[in-house]
MARZARO-705148 format. One record per atom (N, C-alpha, C): x, y, z. Coordinates in pm, whole numbers, plus 50000, padded with zeros to 5 digits. Atoms other than C-alpha are relative to their C-alpha. Layout:
REM residues N
XYZ
...
END
This chain:
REM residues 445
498625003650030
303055902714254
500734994750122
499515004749851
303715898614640
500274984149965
499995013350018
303375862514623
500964995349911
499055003650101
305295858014273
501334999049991
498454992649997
308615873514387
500994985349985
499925011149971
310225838514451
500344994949842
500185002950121
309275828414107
500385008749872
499164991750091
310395860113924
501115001750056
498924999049937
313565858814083
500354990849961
498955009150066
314585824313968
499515002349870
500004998750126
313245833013639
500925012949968
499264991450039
315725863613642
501104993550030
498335006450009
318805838513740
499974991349893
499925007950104
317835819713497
499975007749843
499494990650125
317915846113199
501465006250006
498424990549989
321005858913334
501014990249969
499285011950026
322715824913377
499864992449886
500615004650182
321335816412972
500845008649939
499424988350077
323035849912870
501694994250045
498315004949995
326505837713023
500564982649895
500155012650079
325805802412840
500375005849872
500284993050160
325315819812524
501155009549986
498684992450004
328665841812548
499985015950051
499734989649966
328385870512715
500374998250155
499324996649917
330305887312948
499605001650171
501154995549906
327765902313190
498785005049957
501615002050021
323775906613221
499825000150084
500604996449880
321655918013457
498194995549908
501435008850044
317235903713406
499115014350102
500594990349915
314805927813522
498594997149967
501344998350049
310835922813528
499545007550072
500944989849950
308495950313603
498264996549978
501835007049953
304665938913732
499265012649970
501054986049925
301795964613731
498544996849999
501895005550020
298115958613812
499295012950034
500654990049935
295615983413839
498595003050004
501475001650007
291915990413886
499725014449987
500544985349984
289766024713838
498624998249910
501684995650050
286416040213784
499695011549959
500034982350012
285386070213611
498505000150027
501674993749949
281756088113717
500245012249916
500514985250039
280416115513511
498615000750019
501464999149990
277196132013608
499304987850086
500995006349947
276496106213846
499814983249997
499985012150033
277076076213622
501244994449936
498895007449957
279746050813600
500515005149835
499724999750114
281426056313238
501294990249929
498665008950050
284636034313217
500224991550146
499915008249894
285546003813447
500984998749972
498905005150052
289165992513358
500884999150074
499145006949936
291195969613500
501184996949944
498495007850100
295265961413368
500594995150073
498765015049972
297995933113388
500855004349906
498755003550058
301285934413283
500844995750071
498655001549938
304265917813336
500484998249825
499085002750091
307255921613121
501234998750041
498425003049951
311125910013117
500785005249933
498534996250110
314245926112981
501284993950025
499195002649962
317275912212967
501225013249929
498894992350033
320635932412939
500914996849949
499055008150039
323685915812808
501335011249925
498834997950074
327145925312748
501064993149963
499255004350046
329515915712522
501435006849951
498814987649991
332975931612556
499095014150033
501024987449972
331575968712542
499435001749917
500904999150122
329135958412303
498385001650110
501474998849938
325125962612473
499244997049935
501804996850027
321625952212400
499274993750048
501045003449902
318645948412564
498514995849932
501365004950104
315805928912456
498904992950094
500355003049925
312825925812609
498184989649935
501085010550036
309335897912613
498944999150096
501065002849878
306555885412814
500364992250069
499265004449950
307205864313085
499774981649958
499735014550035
306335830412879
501344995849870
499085002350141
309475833612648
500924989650065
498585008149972
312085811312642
501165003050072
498784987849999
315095823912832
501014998049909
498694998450113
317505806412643
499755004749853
500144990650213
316205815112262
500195019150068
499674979550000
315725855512454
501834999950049
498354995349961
319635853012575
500554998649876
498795003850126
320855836312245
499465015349891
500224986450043
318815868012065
500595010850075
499134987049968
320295898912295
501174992749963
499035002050025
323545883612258
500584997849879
499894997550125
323305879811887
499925016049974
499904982550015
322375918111898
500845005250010
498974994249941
324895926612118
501114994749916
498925002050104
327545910711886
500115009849882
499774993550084
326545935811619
499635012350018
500334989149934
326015963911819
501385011349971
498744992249964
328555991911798
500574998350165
499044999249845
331425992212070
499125018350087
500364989549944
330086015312353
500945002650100
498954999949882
333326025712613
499355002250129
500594996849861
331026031712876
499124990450056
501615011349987
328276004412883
501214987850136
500065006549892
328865979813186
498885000550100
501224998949791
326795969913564
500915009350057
499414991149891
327065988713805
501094992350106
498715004949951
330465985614014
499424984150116
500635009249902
329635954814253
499775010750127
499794992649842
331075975414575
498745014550037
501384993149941
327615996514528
498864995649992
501875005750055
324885975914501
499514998750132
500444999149924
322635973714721
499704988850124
500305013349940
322035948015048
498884992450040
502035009050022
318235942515005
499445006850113
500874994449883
317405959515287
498885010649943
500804990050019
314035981515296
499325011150053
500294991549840
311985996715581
499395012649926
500844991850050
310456018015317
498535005050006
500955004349943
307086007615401
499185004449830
500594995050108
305726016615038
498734992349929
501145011350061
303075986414980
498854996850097
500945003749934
299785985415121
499274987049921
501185011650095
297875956315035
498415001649977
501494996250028
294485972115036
499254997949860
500364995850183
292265966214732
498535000650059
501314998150027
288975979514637
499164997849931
500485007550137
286485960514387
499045015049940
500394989250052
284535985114176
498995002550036
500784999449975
281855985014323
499795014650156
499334988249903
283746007814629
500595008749916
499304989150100
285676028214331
499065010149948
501424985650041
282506042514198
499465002450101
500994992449901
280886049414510
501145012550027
499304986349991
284066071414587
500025009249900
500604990350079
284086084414265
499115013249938
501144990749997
280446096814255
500215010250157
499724992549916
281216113114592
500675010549989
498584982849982
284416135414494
498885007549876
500644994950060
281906143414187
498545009150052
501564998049927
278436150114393
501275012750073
499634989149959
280846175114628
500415012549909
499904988350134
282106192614343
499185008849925
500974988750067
278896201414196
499065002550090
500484989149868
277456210714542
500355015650022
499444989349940
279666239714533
499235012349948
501024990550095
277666269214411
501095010749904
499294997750153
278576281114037
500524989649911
499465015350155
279536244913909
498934999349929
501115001850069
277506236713641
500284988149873
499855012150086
279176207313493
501274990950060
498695003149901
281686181213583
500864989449837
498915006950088
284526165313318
500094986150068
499665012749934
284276132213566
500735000650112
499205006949804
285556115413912
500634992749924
499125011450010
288226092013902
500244994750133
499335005249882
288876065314140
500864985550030
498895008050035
291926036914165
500864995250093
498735004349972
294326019214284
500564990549943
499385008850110
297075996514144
501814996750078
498984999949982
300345983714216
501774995449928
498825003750138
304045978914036
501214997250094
498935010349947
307035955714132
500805001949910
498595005850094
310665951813990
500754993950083
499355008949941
312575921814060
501625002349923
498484996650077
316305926613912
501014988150037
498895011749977
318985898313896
501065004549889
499054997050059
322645906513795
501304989750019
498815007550051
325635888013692
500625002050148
499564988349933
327185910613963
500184990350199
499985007849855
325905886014238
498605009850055
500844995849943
322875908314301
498554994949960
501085007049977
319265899614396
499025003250050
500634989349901
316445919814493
498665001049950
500665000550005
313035928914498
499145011350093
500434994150011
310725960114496
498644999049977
501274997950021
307005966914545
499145013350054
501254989049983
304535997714581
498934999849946
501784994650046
301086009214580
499985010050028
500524987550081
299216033114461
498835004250007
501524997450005
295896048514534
499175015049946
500664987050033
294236080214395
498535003450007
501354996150056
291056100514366
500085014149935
500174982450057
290676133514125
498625000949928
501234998850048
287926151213965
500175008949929
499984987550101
287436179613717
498425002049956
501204995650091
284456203213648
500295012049971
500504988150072
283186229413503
499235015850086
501074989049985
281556267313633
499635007549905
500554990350040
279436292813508
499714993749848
500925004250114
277596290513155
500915007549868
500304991450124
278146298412784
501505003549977
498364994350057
281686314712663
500625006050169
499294997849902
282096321713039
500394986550113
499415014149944
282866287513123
501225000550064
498525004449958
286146278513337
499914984450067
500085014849918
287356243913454
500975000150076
498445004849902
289886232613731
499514989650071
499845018249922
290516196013946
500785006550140
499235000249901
291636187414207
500874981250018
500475009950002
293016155214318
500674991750122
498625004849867
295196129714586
500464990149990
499005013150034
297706104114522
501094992150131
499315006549861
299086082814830
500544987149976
499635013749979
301376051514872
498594990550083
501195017349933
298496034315168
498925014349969
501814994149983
294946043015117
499285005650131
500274993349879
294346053615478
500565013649957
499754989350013
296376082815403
499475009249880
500324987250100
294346099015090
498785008450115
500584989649949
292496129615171
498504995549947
500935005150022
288636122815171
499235005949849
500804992350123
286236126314873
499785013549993
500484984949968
284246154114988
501005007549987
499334993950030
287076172515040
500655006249891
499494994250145
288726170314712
499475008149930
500794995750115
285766173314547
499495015750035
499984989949941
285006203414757
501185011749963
499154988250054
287966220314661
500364998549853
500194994250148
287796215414301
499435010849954
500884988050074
284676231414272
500065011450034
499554983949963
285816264214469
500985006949945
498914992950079
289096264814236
499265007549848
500824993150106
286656265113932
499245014350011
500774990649946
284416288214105
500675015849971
499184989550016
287056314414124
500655003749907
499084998250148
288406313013789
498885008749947
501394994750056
285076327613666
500245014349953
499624986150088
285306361013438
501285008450059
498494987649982
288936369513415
500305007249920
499684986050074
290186397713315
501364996249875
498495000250110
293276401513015
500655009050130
498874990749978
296536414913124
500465009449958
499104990350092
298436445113010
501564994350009
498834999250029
301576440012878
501115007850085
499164997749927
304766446513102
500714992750067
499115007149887
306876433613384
499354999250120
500965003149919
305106420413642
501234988250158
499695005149858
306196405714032
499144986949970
500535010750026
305486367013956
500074988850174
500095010849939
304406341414208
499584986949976
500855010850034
303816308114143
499154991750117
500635006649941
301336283914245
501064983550030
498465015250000
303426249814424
499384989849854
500225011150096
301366233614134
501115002049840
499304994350114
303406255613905
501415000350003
498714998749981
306476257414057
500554984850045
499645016150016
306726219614107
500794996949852
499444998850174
307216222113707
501335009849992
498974995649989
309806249313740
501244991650042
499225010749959
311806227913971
500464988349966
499825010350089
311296197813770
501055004049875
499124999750081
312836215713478
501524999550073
498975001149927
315976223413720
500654986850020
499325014449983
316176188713789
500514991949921
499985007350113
315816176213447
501775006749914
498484994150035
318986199013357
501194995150046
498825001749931
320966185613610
500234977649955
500105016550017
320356147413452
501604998349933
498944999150049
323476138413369
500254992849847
500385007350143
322726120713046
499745010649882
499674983850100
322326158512927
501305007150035
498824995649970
325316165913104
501554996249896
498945010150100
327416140412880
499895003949862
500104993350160
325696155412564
500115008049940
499634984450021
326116189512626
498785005949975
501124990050057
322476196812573
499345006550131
500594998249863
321756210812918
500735018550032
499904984650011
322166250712977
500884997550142
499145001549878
323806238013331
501344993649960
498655010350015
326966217713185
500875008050044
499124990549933
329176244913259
500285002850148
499864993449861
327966251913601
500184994350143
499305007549910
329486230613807
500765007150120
499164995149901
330606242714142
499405016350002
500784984350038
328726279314049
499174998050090
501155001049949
325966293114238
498954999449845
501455001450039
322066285014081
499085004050089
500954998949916
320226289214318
500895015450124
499354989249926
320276320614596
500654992750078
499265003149897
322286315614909
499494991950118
501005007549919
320646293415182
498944985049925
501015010050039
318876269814994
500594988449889
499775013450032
319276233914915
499474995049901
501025008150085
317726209314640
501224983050022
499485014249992
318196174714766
499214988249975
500755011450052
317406139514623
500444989850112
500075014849911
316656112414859
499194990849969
501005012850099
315136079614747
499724990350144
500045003349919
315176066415115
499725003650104
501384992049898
312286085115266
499184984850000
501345007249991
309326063115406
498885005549961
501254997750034
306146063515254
499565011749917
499674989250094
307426088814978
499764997249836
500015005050149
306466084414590
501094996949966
498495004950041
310246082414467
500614995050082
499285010449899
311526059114751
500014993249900
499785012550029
313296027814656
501084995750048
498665006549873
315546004114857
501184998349903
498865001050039
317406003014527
499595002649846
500484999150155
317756015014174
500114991749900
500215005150141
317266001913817
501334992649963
498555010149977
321245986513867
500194989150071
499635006449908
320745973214174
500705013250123
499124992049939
322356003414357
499335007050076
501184989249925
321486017614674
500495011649995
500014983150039
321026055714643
499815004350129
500184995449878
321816074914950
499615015949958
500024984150009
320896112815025
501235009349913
499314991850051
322216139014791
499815009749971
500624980150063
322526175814731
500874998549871
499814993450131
322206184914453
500745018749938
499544987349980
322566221814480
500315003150192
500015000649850
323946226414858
500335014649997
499774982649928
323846266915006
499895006849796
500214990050162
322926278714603
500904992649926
498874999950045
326036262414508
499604979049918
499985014050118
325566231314180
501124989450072
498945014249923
327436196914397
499804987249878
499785020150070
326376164814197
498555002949846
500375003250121
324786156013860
498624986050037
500675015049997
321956127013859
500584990749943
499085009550063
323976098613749
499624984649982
500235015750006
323266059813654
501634993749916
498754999050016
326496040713590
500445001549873
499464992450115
327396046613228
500195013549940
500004987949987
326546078413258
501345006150083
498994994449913
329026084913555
501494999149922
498235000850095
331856066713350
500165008749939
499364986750084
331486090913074
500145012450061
499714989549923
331546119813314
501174995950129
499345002749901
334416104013513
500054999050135
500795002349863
331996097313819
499894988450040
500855017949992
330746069213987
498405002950018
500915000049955
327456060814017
499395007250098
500434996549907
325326078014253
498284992050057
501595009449957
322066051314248
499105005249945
501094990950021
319796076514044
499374988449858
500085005950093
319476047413766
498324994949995
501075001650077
316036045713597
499554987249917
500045013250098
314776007113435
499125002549927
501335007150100
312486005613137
500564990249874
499815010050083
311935979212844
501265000749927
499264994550083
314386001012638
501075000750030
499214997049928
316876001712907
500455004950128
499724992149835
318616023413191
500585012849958
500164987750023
318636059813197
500265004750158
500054992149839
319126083113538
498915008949986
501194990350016
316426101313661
500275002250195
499854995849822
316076114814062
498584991150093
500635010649915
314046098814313
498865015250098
501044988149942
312176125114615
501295009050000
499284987750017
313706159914561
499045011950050
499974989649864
313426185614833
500455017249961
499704987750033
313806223714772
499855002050188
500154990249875
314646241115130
498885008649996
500844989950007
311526256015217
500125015550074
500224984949965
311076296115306
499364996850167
500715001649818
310026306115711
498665007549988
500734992349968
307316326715576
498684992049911
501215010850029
303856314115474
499745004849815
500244999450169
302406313815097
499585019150035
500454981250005
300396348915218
500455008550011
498804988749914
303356362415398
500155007249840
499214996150080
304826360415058
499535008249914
500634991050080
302436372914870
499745013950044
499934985849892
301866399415118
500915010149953
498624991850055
304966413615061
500205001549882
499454997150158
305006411614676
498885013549982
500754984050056
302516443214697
499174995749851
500844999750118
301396441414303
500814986749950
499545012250099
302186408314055
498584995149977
501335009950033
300336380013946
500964986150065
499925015549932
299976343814117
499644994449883
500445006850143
300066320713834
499784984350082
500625009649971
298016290213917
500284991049910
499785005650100
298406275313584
500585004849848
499594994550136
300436274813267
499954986449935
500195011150117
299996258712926
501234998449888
498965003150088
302416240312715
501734996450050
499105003149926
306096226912797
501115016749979
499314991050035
307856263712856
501435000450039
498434998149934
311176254712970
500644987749878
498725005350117
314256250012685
500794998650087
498575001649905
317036234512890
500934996849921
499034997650096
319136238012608
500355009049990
499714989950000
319156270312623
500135007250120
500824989649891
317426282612937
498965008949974
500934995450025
314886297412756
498134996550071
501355008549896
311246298512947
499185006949922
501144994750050
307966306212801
498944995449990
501315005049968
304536295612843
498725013550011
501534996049958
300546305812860
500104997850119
500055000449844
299636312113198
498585006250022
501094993950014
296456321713399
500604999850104
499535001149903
296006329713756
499305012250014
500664991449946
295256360313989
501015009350012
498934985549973
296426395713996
499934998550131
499274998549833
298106404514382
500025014249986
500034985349989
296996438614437
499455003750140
500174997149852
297866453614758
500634988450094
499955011249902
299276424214908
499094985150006
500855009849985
296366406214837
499564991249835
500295005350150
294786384514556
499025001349989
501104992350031
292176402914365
499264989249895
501035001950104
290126392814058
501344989149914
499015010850162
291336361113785
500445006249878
500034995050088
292986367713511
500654989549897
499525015250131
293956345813168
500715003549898
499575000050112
295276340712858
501055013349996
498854994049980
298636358412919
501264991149977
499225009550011
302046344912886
501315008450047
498534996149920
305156349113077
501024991449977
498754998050076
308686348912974
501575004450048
497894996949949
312486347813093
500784992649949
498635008850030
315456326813139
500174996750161
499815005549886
315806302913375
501285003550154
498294997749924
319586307713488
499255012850137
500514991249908
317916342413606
498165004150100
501735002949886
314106329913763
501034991650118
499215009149843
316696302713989
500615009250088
499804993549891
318346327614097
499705011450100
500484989349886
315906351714236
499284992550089
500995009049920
313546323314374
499995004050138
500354996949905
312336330814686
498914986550090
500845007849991
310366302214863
499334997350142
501095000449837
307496297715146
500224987950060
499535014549934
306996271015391
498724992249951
501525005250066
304106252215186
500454988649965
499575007350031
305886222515077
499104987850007
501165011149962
303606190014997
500944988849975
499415008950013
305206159815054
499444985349952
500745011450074
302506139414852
500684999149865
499615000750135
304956147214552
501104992950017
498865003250041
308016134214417
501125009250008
499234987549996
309116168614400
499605010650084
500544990849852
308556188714735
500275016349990
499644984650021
308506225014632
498875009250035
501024991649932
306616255314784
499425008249924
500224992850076
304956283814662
501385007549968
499514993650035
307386304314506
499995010149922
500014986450030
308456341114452
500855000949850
499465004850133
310146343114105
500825014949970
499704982950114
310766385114067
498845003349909
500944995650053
310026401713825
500314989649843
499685006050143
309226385013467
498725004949906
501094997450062
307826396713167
498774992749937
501055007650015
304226393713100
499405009149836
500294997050125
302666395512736
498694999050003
501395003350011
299116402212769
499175007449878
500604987950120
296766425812543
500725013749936
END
């Protein structure tokens, strides 16, 4: 897409400047690129090769505070796609909130993100890594099967042109490798992955490795025990509590804020979180998955707390959203075919001074939950509930696996006992540590 930018850029002044022809007010043009390559290996041998292309265009168009967005491939017409949204948008219901974002926040193109490697790998290098994270995996002793390697990279562009006077242009890559097998035989089977996802390809973590620590997560899952029923000292795994946090975040979207379906609408200015600890969104980290020099408006997004010292500060916001909450913008604006939505960018939890073991250390008896099944968080309510597996913590330490259990609260009161280590991986979107949770009940045998 590197090369193209140029060319999707006057093809977005030129849908925008078709939509003002055709009678509307304002319009913003947005195309989103994505290419990508990957290889799967099972057992050794190659099983799927698959390569994708897309490009698609949307245009936006308003008419008074009428909206609609209609989107094509990039050989359409612009003027027949402007004279269609703008026929839409004529019989659209009035929306009081729909507009661009204010001019006085858009963004000045600047980047310094560094988010695009140009590296590519033909498949012929994809499966050799592949079979590698797979071959370590079932080196490990007790694997005895493998679900496949994966190996990839790919990259995705958005060019955006607005009525507004704005003009801009976005690109990242993307590289991964994961794997998934199998230990032990017969009804005592367990599986677990591993895997690593990086903006440049210099920075993923090597095959071996991965694959190396797949097969020791499987390894250890191997004849777990049931739970008894009770209240139990919960820790999560950061793979688990990444998801916790995510729900938190997803509460604070303000698009649930405006609807009322969010268990946080109320808590504005309240503590959530304990005392000391932050949750901040920044989209203007280097070499961070959710970086971008500018959002789905055009709008640059500076650092924000979200929760600052425990205490609920700002909402995720994209600008129609803010209007109806009597905000402005804050840059959190989200583009797909369908539209613009808010969503957060890299989000930061203050990490803990004490290590994952410290913590566990100190929890004496619980369970470390490694993994849970199914989506258990109602943010309508605050209701939490999920399958879970993981390891009893007896003594300080972590003893024997255990499964098919399921643990159970309410969010309002897991945020605010949270407790959190200094483990934080900054290969996510969402930088969260292990975390201490209390106590929560567990429903086992």
């Amino acid at each position: 897409m590197n090369d193209d930018i140029p060319r999707l850029l006057d093809l977005g002044a030129r849908l925008v400047e078709a939509a003002r022809r055709s009678g509307a007010d304002a319009a913003d043009a947005a195309v989103v690129s994505a290419r990508s390559r990957s290889v799967q290996v099972r057992m050794g041998r190659v099983e799927e090769l698959e390569s994708s292309e897309s490009d698609e265009v949307s245009l936006r168009v308003f008419v008074g505070r009428r909206v609609a967005t209609v989107s094509s491939d990039l050989r359409s017409d612009p003027q027949r796609l402007a004279e269609r949204a703008v026929a839409m948008a004529r019989v659209s219901p009035e929306d009081p909130y729909a507009g661009l974002a204010d001019a006085s926040l858009l963004s000045d193109g600047a980047d310094g993100l560094d988010l695009y490697d140009p590296t590519e790998r033909d498949g012929a290098a994809l499966a050799d890594e592949a079979k590698a994270l797979e071959a370590a995996a079932l080196a490990v002793q007790g694997v005895s099967n493998s679900s496949g390697a994966t190996s990839g990279f790919g990259t995705s562009g958005l060019v955006l042109v607005t009525s507004t006077g704005f003009s801009g242009s976005r690109l990242r890559s993307g590289f991964s490798r994961s794997v998934s097998v199998v230990a032990g035989e017969g009804t005592g089977m367990e599986r677990d992955y591993d895997f690593d996802s990086r903006i440049h390809a210099d920075d993923l973590d090597a095959a071996e490795t991965i694959g190396r620590r797949a097969g020791e997560r499987a390894v250890r899952r191997l004849h777990p025990a049931k739970m008894d029923t009770g209240r139990y000292a919960v820790v999560l795994d950061p793979r688990v509590s990444r998801g916790l946090i995510g729900s938190l975040v997803g509460a604070l979207n303000g698009a649930s804020i405006a609807r009322r379906t969010s268990f946080l609408k109320d808590r504005m200015g309240k503590r959530v979180l304990p005392e000391g600890l932050d949750l901040v969104d920044d989209p203007q980290l280097a070499r961070r998955p959710g970086s971008r020099p500018f959002d789905g408006e055009g709008v640059r997004g500076e650092r924000l707390m979200l929760v600052e010292n425990g205490t609920l500060r700002n909402w995720v916001l994209d600008s129609a959203t803010a209007r109806e909450l009597n905000l402005a913008s804050n840059g959190r604006a989200s583009r797909s075919s369908s539209g613009v939505s808010p969503s957060s960018s890299n989000v930061t939890l203050t990490p803990g001074a004490r290590s994952a073991a410290e913590l566990i250390r100190d929890t004496g008896r619980g369970i470390y939950v490694t993994e849970t099944i199914g989506h258990g968080a109602n943010l309508v309510t605050g209701d939490y509930s999920c399958g879970a597996s993981g390891f009893l913590i007896e003594n300080g330490e972590l003893a024997g696996p255990v499964s098919e259990f399921t643990i159970a609260g309410n969010l309002t009161d897991m945020f605010a006992a949270i407790e959190p280590a200094n483990d934080g991986d900054t290969r996510f979107s969402l930088v969260v540590p292990t975390l201490r949770i209390g106590e929560m009940t567990v429903a086992g045998r």
